[in-house]
C-alpha positions, 0 to 999 in steps of 0.5 A: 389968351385966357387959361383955366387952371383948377385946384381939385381937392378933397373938399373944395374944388377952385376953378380959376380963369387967368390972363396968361399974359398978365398973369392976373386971376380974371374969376375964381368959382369954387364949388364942392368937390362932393357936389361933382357926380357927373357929366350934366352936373359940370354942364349945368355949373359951367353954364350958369357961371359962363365960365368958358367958350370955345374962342377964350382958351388954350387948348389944354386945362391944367389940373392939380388934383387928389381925387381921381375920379372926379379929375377924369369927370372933368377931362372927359368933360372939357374934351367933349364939350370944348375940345380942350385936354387936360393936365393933371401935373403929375402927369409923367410927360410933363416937366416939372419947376422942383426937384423930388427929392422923396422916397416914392415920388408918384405918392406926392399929392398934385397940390404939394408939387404945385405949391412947392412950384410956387414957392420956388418960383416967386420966394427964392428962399428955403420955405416951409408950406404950411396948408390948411385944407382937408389934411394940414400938411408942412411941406419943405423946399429948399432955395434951389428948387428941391422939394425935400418932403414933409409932415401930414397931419390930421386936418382941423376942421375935418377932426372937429367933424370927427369929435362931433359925430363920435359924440353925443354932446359935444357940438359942431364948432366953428373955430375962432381965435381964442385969448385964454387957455381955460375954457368956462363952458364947452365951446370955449374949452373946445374952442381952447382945444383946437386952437391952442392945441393945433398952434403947438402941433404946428410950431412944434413941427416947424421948429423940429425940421428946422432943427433936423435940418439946421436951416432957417426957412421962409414960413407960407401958409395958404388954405382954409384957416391960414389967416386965423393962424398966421400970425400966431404962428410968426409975425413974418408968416406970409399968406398966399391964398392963390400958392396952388394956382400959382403952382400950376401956371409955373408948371403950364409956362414950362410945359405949355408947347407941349404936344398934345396929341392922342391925350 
């Protein structure tokens, strides 16, 4: 039986269909979360890439999802379409791979619960998340499955947007890794800026939870510019570009005889 999990962030939305018994990804399609403003959009986009029929799929779409809006695009759309409900896994009715251990649980973003899922699941090991998407965020789960909170920090590629727009020379940079400190032109001291710059934000954050917390900690990163930061990081850096959708399968295996009635 084939499984369609979605990862429906701020900036890219990832539409994944997985053999649930094998567990492997059978297609992955990503299309911009912006790019999603109706009903007929998501019609016109499901068809062209074939990507369900009625005979292939549980009966429930399992989401992890930051925009609201556009979850409920997507339920209301699968419902009427396919007669499929959909999960957001936060949903209160469903049970959940971590513990939150957090002030205000209901302000934990669906993708940092799946990605702490993940981890707990597959690492067995006191893990520090780092994800590159719209924000960077650092994300701390122990080896007993307590997901202790984090850091968000203002994401990459959206503050080379912001300098750009806010200026009238400076230009839209597409960053790289970069060898020396000392820029000779502006795209090099930029280049310099943000990748130096971001590696000392991130190495000072995870050497600050490690010392608050006086443990040692598996480090994950996944997300956009996770291999160009990696292994400047630390050489045992592990990339895992699939953590999210990982996340949710956990989170659907627990609940997956769930009644779903009236959803």
């Amino acid at each position: 039986m084939k499984l369609i999990l979605v990862d429906l962030g701020n900036t890219i939305c990832k539409i994944c269909l997985i053999n649930e018994k094998n567990r492997k990804i059978i297609k992955t399609l990503n299309l911009k979360t912006r790019d999603i403003k109706n009903s007929k959009n998501l019609k016109r986009f499901f068809k062209k890439k074939k990507i369900i029929s009625k005979t292939f799929f549980q009966r429930a779409a399992f989401f992890s999802s930051v925009v609201p809006s556009v979850y409920l695009l997507f339920k209301r759309f699968l419902k009427k379409e396919f007669g499929i409900s959909s999960f957001d896994i936060k949903d209160k009715r469903l049970k959940k791979v971590v513990k939150i251990n957090v002030k205000y649980p209901h302000q934990v973003g669906s993708d940092r619960i799946a990605n702490a899922s993940a981890v707990y699941k597959i690492y067995k090991s006191n893990c520090i998340i780092i994800d590159f998407g719209t924000a960077t965020t650092f994300d701390v789960v122990t080896n007993k499955g307590v997901y202790n909170g984090g850091v968000i920090a203002p994401g990459i590629e959206l503050s080379i947007k912001n300098l750009h727009q806010a200026t009238a020379q400076l230009p839209l940079l597409k960053l790289k890794k970069v060898k020396k400190i000392i820029g000779k032109n502006t795209v090099e001291a930029m280049s310099s800026g943000f990748y130096w710059g971001y590696l000392g934000l991130i190495k000072n954050i995870i050497n600050g939870i490690k010392k608050e917390t006086k443990k040692d900690y598996k480090l994950i990163c996944t997300g956009g510019l996770a291999n160009l930061f990696a292994k400047s990081i630390s050489s045992q850096c592990t990339i895992d570009q699939s953590l999210t959708i990982k996340g949710i399968f956990e989170i659907y295996k627990l609940n997956k005889r769930i009644n779903l009635k009236n959803v």
